[in-house]
C-alpha positions as CSV (number, residue, x, y, z in Angstrom):
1,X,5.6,-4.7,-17.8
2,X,5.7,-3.9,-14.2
3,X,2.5,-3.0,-12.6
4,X,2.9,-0.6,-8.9
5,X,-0.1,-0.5,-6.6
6,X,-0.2,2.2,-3.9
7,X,0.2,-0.1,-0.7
8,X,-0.9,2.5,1.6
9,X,-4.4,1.0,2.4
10,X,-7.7,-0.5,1.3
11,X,-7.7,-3.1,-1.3
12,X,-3.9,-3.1,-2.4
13,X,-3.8,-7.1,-2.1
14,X,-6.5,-7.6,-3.9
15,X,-5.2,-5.6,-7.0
16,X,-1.9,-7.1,-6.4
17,X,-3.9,-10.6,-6.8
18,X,-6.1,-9.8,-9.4
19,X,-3.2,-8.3,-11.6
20,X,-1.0,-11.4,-11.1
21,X,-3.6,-13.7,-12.5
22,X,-3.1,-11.1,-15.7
23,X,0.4,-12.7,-15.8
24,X,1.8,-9.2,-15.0
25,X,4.7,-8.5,-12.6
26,X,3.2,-6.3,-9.7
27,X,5.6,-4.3,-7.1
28,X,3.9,-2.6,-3.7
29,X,4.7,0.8,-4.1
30,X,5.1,3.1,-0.6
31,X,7.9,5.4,-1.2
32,X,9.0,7.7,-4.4
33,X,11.8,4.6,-4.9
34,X,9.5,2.2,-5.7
35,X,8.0,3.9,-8.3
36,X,11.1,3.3,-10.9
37,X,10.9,1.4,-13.4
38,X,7.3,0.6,-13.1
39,X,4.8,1.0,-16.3
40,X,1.7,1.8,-14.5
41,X,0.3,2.5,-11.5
42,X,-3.2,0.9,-9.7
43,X,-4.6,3.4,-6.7
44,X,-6.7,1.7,-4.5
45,X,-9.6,2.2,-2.7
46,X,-9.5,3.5,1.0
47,X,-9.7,7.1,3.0
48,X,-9.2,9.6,-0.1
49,X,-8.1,12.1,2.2
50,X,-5.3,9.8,4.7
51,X,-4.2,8.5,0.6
52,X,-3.8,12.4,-0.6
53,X,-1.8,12.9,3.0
54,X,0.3,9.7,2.2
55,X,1.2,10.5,-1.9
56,X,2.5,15.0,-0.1
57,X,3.8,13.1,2.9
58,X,6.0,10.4,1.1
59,X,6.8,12.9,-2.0
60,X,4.7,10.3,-4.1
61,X,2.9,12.6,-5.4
62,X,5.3,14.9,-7.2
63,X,7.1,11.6,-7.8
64,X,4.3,10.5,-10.4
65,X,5.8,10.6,-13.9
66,X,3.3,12.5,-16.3
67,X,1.7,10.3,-18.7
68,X,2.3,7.3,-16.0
69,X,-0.9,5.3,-17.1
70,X,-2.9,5.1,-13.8
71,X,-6.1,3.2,-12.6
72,X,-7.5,4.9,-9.7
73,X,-10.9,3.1,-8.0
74,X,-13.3,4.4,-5.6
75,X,-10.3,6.6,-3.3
76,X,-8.2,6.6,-6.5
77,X,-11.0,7.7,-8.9
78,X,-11.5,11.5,-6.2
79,X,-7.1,11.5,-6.3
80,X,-7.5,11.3,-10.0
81,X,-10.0,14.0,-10.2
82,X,-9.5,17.9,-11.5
83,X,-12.3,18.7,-8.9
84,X,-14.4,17.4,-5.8
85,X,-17.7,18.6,-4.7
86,X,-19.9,17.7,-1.7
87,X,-18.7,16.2,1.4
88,X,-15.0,17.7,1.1
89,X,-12.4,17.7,3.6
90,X,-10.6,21.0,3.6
91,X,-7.0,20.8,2.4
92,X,-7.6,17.3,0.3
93,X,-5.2,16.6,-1.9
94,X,-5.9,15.3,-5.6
95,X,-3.7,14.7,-8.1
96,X,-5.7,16.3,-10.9
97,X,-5.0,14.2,-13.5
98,X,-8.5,14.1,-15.5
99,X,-10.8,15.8,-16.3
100,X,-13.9,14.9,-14.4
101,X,-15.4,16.5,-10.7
102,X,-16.4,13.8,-8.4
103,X,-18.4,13.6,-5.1
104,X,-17.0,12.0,-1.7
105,X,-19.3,9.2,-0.5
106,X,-22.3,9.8,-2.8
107,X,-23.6,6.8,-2.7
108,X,-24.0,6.9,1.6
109,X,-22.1,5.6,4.3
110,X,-20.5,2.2,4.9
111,X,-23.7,0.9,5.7
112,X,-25.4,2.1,2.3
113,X,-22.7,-0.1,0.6
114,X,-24.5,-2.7,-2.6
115,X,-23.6,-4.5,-5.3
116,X,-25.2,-3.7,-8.6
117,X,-24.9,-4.8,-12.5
118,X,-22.7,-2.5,-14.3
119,X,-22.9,-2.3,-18.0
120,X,-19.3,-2.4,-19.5
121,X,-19.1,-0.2,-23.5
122,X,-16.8,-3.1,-24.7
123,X,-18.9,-6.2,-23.7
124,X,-22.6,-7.2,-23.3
125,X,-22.3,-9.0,-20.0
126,X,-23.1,-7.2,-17.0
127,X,-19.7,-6.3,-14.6
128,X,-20.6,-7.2,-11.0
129,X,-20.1,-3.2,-9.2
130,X,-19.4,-3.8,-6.1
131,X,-20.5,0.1,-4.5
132,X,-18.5,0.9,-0.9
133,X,-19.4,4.6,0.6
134,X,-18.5,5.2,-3.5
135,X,-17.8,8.8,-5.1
136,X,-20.2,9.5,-7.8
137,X,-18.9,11.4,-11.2
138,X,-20.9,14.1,-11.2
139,X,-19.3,16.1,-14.4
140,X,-16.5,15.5,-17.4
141,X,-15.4,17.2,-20.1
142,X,-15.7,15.9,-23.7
143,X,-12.2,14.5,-23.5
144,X,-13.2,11.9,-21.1
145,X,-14.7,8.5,-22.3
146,X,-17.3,7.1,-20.3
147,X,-16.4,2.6,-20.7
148,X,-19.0,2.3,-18.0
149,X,-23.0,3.0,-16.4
150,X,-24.8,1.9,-14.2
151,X,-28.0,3.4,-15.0
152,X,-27.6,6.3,-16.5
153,X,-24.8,7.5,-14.1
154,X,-20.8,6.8,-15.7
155,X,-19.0,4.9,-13.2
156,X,-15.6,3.6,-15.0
157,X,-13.9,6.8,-17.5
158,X,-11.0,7.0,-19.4
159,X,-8.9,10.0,-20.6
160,X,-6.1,9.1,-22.1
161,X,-3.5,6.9,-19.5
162,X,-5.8,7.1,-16.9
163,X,-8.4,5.0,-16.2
164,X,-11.0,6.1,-13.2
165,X,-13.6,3.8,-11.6
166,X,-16.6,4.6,-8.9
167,X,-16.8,0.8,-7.4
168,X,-14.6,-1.7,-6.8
169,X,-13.4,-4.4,-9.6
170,X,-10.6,-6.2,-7.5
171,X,-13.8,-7.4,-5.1
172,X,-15.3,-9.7,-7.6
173,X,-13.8,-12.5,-9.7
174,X,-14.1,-10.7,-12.8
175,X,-10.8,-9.5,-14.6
176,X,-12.4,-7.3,-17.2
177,X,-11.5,-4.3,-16.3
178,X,-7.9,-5.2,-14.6
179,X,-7.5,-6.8,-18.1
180,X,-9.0,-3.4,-20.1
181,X,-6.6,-1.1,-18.0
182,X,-3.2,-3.4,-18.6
183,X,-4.2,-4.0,-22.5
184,X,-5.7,-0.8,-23.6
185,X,-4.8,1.7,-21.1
186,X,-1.0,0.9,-19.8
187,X,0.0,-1.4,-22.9
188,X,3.7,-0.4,-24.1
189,X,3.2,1.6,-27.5
C-alpha cells in the first residue's frame, strides 16, 4: 500500500512520519503525477483556502480518483466537506466529498489554539486532540459516522473512504487514528 500526503503545507511531515511508523510506504504528493499508483491519500492541515487554490491550480483536484480513500484533518476536513458556513472566503474551493457542512476557524484564532481529551467510538482511552484555529462540524447527514466527540460535539467522521477530523492526530504520539484510517478506511478489499 502506498500512502500520498498533500505536501503543499502544514503538517505533511508529520503525517509522512507518523504513517511510516505504520510500516506503510508514504510518497509526497504536489502534482497530478504523483498521485499514481497511490492507495490513499492524507490532507493536511494548513490555510484551507491557499490548499483549495493549490489542488484547481495544480489540476490535483480533478486528478482525485473517486472512491480514493482520503483522510483530510483540520484544512483537509473543510476540503472534504459538501458545505462551509461562517467565516468563508469567497471562491473557496472544496472537494465535496462528504456529507457534512463545516465552520472555518470555530474554535478562535491561533491564539485560542488547546489540547483536549477526545473520546475515540472504538477504544476507551481518551485521544490527545490537539485543537489549532479548528473547523467545527456543524451538520451531517445520516450517512456519516461520527468515530469521534469531544463533548458532545463530533470531531473525527467517516463516510465511506473518507475519513475527516477537526484537530490534529499527527501532533501527538498517538497512532490510533493514522492506524484506524490505513486498516479500516484505506485497507485493500
Amino acid at each position: 500500500m502506498i500512502v500520498g500526503v498533500l505536501a503543499v503545507q502544514g503538517s505533511f511531515a508529520e503525517h509522512l512520519q507518523a504513517l511510516q511508523g505504520l510500516a506503510v510506504d508514504v510518497r509526497l504528493v504536489r502534482s497530478p503525477e504523483e498521485l499514481e499508483g497511490i492507495s490513499a491519500l492524507v490532507i493536511p492541515g494548513g490555510e484551507s483556502t491557499t490548499i483549495g487554490d493549490f489542488l484547481d491550480k495544480q489540476g490535483l483536484g480533478d486528478a482525485i480518483e473517486e472512491g480514493l480513500p482520503i483522510f483530510g484533518t483540520c484544512a483537509g476536513m473543510i476540503l472534504l466537506a459538501k458545505k462551509m458556513v461562517g467565516k468563508q472566503k469567497e471562491g473557496q474551493s472544496l472537494l465535496k466529498k462528504m456529507d457534512i457542512t463545516v465552520e472555518r476557524n470555530a474554535y478562535g484564532r491561533q491564539t485560542e489554539s488547546f489540547e483536549a481529551g477526545v473520546k475515540l467510538a472504538w477504544d476507551d482511552q481518551p485521544f490527545p486532540g490537539v485543537f489549532i484555529r479548528a473547523p467545527r462540524i456543524t451538520e451531517y447527514s445520516t450517512d456519516v459516522s461520527v468515530l469521534a466527540w469531544r463533548g458532545d460535539v463530533a470531531v473525527l467522521v467517516r463516510q465511506g473512504r473518507y475519513l475527516a477530523c477537526a484537530f490534529h492526530p499527527e501532533l501527538t504520539n498517538d497512532a490510533r487514528i493514522h492506524r484506524y484510517f490505513i486498516e479500516e478506511v484505506a485497507k485493500n478489499d
